[in-house]
C-alpha positions, 0 to 999 in steps of 0.5 A: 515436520516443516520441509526446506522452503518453509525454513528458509521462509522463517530465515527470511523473516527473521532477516526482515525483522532483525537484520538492522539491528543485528548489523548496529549490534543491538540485538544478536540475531544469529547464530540461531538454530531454526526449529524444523517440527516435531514428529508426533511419536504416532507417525514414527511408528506408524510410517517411519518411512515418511519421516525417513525420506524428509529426513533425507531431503533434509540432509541433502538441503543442508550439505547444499547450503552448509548448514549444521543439522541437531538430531534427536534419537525417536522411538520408531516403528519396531521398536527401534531408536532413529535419528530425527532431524529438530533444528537448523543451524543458521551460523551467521547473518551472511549466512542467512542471507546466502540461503535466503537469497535474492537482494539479501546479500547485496542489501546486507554490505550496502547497510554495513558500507552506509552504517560505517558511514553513518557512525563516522559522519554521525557519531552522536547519532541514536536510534542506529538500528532504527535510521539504518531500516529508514535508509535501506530504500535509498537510492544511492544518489538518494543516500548522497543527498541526504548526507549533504542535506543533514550537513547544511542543516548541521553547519546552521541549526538556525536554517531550521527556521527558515519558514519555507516550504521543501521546495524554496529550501535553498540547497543545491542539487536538492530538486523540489521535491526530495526534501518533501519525501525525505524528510524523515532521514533528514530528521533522523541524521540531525537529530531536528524535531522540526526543520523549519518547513511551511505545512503542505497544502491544504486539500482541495476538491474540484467540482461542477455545476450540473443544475440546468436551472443554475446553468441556464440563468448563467452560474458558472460551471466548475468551481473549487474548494479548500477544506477548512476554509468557510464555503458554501457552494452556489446551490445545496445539492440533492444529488453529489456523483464522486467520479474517480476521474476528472474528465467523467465529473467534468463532462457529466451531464445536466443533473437537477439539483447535481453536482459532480465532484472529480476524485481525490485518489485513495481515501475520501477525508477530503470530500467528506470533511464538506458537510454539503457532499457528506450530508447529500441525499444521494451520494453516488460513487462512479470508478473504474472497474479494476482493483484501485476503483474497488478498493477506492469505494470501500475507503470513501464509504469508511471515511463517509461512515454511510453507504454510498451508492455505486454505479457502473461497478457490478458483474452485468456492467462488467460483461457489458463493458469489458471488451472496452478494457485494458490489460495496462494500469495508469503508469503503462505496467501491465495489471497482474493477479493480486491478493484481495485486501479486506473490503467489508464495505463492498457490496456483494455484487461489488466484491463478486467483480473485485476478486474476478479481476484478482483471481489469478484464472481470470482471462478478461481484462483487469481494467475496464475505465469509465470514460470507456462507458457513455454518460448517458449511460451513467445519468440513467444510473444516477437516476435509478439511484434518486428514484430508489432514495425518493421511494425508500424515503417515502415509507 
């Protein structure tokens, strides 16, 4: 039999998945009757105590929380016949969210106040439940903005062919960058497949020179690149350090035949869309030594679709370094216990560090950076890495 703090999970769950279009009327999702678990006739007779003393708990949970219990009558030890507890009775959806808690009540009438908004403003407006689950991370300043925006557009449907970019889209009050994160509930309000907006950015990598040779005969040092667009770097490298941080690839010392490119954040599509960074005969991937670095050099060596080299990553850099550490992400919040993802790409040495900064028992820091560790340092990896490329070439 499931005990109370797993029901009220499946309430929760339920309110999760359905709430939205419960609250539209596209799918009743209460009253429901929660399922508890079914003795197995071998228990009761067994030990009907056990089965006595849940379903007591049982009973005290639901006097606390208004709900109606269904029993069946069960063979129990004896031969005698007991009442067993099979089902909860969730009345209504405010009476989920009353037994789940937390934000549910006040989410639940701030959809309803935006859903009566939404039919009375939008009555033409399809896909309710869908738009309402979209708008439910709205602030309600957000959620003001976005009924003044779909208005601008509605009043002209030709300024959906402005051709401009989010930020030159001449609403007032919009700032720059909302109708850039936004567009989504913009588009679900109108009813506009496209709102008239220049494609973002192309992506761009920043890199350095790190050749002596190349440096000594006057080559420039940083350099840049926009993927998609025809260009081949000064030199072709024998060597490519991806360095998580700007100042690390910035400052990374003369390196023969090198070049040091600054990351991209999560996910390496961008760099490997560059053949000469992709095909390198050593690749090197140098990050932080926290949870994002981690998880970071599993997404580049996916998109890579090769292994990667890392440097600076594994359990002895870690003791070396960590007293160099912060307990404090980039934003200043302080780092907690996590729940591991699936990196299959870390190496074992990697992943042993990964989940040491996850466990919740850990005591050392959860972040080591790696401006904290000296670049000379850093070199003498990447040239342990090229002379383990060069010999394992060499047969």
């Amino acid at each position: 039999m499931k005990t109370p703090p797993a029901v009220t999970e499946d309430i929760r769950r339920r309110l999760s998945g359905r709430w939205h279009a419960h609250l539209t009327g596209e799918e009743r999702a209460f009253p429901h009757a929660f399922a508890l678990g079914r003795p197995a006739t071998s228990e009761l007779r067994a030990d009907y105590s056990a089965v006595h003393a849940q379903t007591v708990q049982w009973q005290d949970w639901a006097r606390a929380h208004e709900v109606v219990l269904d029993y069946e009558n069960r063979a129990a030890k004896g031969r005698t016949t007991q009442p067993v507890p099979t089902h909860a009775r969730v009345a209504s959806i405010d009476h989920a969210a009353s037994i789940a808690g937390g934000v549910w009540p006040d989410r639940l009438a701030r959809a309803r106040q935006r859903l009566d908004v939404l039919r009375d403003r939008h009555p033409h407006l399809v896909e309710v439940g869908k738009t309402l689950r979209t708008l439910d991370a709205y602030r309600d300043v957000d959620f003001g903005l976005l009924l003044s925006v779909a208005d601008w557009y509605r009043e002209d449907p030709a300024r959906a062919n402005l051709g401009v970019t989010p930020r030159q889209v001449p609403i007032p009050g919009v700032h720059a960058k909302w109708l850039q994160s936004h567009r989504r509930g913009v588009q679900a309000l109108t009813g506009l497949d496209d709102l008239g907006l220049l494609p973002g950015h192309p992506p761009r990598i920043h890199f350095t020179y790190l050749d002596p040779g190349h440096l000594a005969a006057g080559g420039r040092v940083h350099d840049s690149a926009t993927a998609g667009d025809r260009f081949t770097p000064a030199y072709v490298p024998e060597t490519v350090v991806i360095s998580e941080n700007k100042d690390t690839a910035i400052h990374f010392p003369p390196l023969a035949g090198g070049i040091s490119v600054e990351g991209v954040g999560k996910g390496g599509k961008t760099p490997a869309s560059f053949p000469w960074i992709r095909d390198s005969p050593v690749l090197v991937y140098w990050g932080d030594m926290d949870r994002d670095g981690y998880e970071i050099l599993d997404g580049y060596r996916a998109d890579f679709d090769r292994d990667i080299d890392s440097i600076l990553m594994g359990p002895e850099d870690y003791e070396t370094y960590e007293a160099f550490g912060t307990e404090l992400d980039q934003t200043g919040r302080v780092l907690l216990p996590g729940v591991p993802r699936p990196v299959d790409r870390l190496r074992a040495e990697e992943r042993a560090v990964y989940l040491r900064l996850l466990d919740a028992r850990h005591t050392g820091h959860r972040r080591v950076e790696q401006e904290r560790i000296p670049l000379a340092r850093a070199l003498e990896q990447v040239e342990l890495v090229r002379q383990r490329v060069a010999d394992r070439d060499a047969h």
